[in-house]
C-alpha positions in Angstrom: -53.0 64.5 -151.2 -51.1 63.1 -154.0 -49.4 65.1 -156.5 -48.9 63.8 -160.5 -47.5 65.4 -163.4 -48.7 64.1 -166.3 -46.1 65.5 -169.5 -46.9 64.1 -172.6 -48.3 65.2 -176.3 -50.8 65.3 -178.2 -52.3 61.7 -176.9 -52.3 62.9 -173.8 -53.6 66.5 -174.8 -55.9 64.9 -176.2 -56.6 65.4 -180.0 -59.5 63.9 -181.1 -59.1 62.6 -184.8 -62.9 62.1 -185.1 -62.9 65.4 -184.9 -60.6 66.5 -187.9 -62.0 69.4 -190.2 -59.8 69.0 -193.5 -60.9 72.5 -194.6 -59.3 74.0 -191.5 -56.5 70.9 -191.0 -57.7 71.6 -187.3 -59.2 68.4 -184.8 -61.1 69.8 -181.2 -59.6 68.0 -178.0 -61.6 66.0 -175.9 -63.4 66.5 -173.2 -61.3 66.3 -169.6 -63.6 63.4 -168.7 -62.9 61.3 -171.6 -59.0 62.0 -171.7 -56.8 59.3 -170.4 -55.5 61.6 -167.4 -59.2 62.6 -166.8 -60.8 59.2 -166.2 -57.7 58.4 -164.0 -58.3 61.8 -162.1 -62.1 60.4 -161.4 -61.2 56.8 -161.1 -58.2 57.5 -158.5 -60.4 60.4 -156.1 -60.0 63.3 -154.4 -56.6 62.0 -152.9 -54.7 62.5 -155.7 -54.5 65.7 -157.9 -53.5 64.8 -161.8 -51.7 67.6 -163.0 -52.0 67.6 -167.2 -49.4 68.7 -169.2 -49.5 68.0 -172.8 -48.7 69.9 -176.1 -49.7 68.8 -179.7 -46.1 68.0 -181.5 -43.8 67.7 -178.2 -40.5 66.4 -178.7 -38.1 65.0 -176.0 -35.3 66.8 -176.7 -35.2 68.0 -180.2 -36.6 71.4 -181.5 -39.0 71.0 -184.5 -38.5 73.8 -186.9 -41.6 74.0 -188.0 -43.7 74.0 -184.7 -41.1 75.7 -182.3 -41.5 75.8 -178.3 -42.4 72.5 -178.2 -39.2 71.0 -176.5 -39.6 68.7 -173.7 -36.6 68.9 -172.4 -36.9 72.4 -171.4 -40.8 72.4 -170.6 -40.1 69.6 -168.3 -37.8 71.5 -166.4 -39.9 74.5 -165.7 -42.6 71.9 -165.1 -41.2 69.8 -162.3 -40.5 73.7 -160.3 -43.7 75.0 -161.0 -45.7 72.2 -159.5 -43.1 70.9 -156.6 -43.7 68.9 -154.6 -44.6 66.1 -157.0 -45.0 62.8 -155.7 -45.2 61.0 -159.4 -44.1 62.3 -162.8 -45.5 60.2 -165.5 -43.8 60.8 -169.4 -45.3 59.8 -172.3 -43.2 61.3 -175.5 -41.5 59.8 -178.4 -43.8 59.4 -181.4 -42.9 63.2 -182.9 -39.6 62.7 -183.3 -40.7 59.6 -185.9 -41.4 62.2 -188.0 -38.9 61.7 -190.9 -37.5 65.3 -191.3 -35.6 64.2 -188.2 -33.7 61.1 -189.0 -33.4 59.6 -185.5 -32.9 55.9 -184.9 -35.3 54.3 -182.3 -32.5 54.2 -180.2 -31.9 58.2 -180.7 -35.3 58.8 -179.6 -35.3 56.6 -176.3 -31.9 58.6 -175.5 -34.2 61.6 -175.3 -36.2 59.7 -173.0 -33.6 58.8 -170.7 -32.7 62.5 -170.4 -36.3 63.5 -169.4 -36.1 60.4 -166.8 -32.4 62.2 -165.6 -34.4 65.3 -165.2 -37.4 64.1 -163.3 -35.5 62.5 -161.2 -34.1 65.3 -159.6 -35.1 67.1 -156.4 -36.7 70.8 -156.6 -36.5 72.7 -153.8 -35.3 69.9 -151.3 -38.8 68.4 -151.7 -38.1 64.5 -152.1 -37.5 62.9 -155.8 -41.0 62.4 -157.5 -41.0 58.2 -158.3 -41.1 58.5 -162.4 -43.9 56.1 -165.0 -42.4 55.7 -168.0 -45.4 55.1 -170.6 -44.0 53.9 -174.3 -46.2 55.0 -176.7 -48.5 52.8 -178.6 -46.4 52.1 -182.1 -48.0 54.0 -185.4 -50.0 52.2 -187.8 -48.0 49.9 -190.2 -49.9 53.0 -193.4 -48.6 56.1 -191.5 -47.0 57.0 -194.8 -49.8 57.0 -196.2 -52.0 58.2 -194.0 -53.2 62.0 -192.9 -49.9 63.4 -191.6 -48.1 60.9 -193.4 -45.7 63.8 -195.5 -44.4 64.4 -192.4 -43.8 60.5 -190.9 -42.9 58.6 -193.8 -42.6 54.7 -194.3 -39.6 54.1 -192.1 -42.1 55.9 -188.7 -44.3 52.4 -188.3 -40.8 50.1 -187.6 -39.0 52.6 -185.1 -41.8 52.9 -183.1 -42.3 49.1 -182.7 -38.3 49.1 -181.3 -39.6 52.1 -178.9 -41.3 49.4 -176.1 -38.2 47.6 -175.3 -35.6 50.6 -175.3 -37.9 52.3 -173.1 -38.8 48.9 -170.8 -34.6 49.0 -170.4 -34.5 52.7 -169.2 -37.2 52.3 -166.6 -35.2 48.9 -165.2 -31.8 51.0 -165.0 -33.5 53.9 -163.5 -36.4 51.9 -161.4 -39.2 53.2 -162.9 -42.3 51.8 -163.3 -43.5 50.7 -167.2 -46.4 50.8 -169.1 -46.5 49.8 -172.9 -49.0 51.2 -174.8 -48.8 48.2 -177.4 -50.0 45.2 -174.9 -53.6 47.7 -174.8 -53.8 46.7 -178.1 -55.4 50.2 -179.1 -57.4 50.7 -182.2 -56.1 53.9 -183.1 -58.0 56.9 -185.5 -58.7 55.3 -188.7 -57.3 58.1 -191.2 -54.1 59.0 -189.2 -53.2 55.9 -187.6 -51.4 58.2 -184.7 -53.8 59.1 -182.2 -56.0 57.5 -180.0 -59.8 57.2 -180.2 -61.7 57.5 -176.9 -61.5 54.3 -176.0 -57.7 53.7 -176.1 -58.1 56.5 -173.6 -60.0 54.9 -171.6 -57.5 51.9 -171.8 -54.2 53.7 -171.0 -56.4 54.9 -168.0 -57.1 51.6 -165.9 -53.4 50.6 -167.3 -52.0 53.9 -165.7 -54.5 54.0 -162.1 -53.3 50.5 -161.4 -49.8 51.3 -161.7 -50.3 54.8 -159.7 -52.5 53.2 -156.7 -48.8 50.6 -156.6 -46.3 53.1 -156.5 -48.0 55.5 -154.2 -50.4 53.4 -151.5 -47.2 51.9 -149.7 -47.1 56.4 -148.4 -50.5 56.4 -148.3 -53.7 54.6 -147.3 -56.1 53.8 -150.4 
């Protein structure tokens, strides 16, 4: 059996935007089967094992004052040792440090990246280094600002996260990684927050991500 560890956010958590209550400010997650990691689970079978990971508001590497222990730097490591052996680590982080009370250049934010990519590339417990999928996320709608969490994105979110694709695409060719970018899916994205993805952008990033699974691990194992 194959081993993944899925680490990502919120759109891989799974917040479901249709789902928004503005009385509470609270949105219900969706469903393991309509999740972008559960419809790869299903489509890939009972060879692999997806491992899910995800937090609402996880940052790469800087600590968000207003929603602390969301870190990934630090998560990731306890990650990676709590699951060895991991065949494939896939990352999927970036759009929460957009937000504007952080001030980070696209280029700041796919430094935080590379760092993750450092650490999953490293071996735990002697077990061979997991091959790493670096996912950039889909960019942020060109309204963030004025959209539902716009008070905390601002105008300037929508730009950076266009620049995230290629920074990203450059850190998985220096550390051979293999690359997905949300942006060629062409999502539609939730209407009122322009951040997270409906169910069927799930279901996109899912055939995206099994095709590029079933080519980095069949050559170590039949399909």
């Amino acid at each position: 059996m194959k081993h993944i560890l899925c680490f990502g956010d919120s759109n891989t958590w799974g917040y479901d935007g249709a789902t928004y209550d503005p009385a509470t400010g609270i949105a219900k997650r969706m469903d393991y089967e309509m999740r972008w990691t559960g419809v790869m689970q299903k489509k890939l079978g009972e060879n692999y094992r997806v491992i899910e990971n995800a937090l609402n508001g996880r940052t790469c590497m800087h600590e968000d004052p207003y929603s602390p222990h969301r870190l990934g730097l630090c998560s990731l490591e306890e990650a990676l040792e709590a699951n060895a052996p991991l065949d494939l680590v896939i990352l999927k982080l970036g759009v929460n440090e957009l937000k504007s009370m952080f001030s980070l250049t696209a280029g700041m934010i796919s430094y935080g990246m590379e760092k993750l990519v450092q650490t999953a590339q490293t071996s735990c417990y002697g077990y061979p280094i997991p091959k790493v999928l670096l996912i950039a996320p889909h960019p942020v709608s060109k309204d963030i600002d004025r959209a539902r969490f716009g008070f905390a994105f601002g105008p300037l979110a929508h730009l950076k996260s266009i620049e995230l694709a290629a920074l990203y695409c450059d850190i998985a060719d220096r550390y051979g990684c293999e690359f997905i970018d949300c942006s060629e899916l062409r999502f539609t994205l939730d209407a009122f927050d322009g951040l997270h993805y409906t169910r069927e952008d799930h279901a996109k990033l899912a055939n995206a991500a099994t095709g590029k699974v079933l080519k980095m691990l069949q050559s170590t194992q039949q399909i």
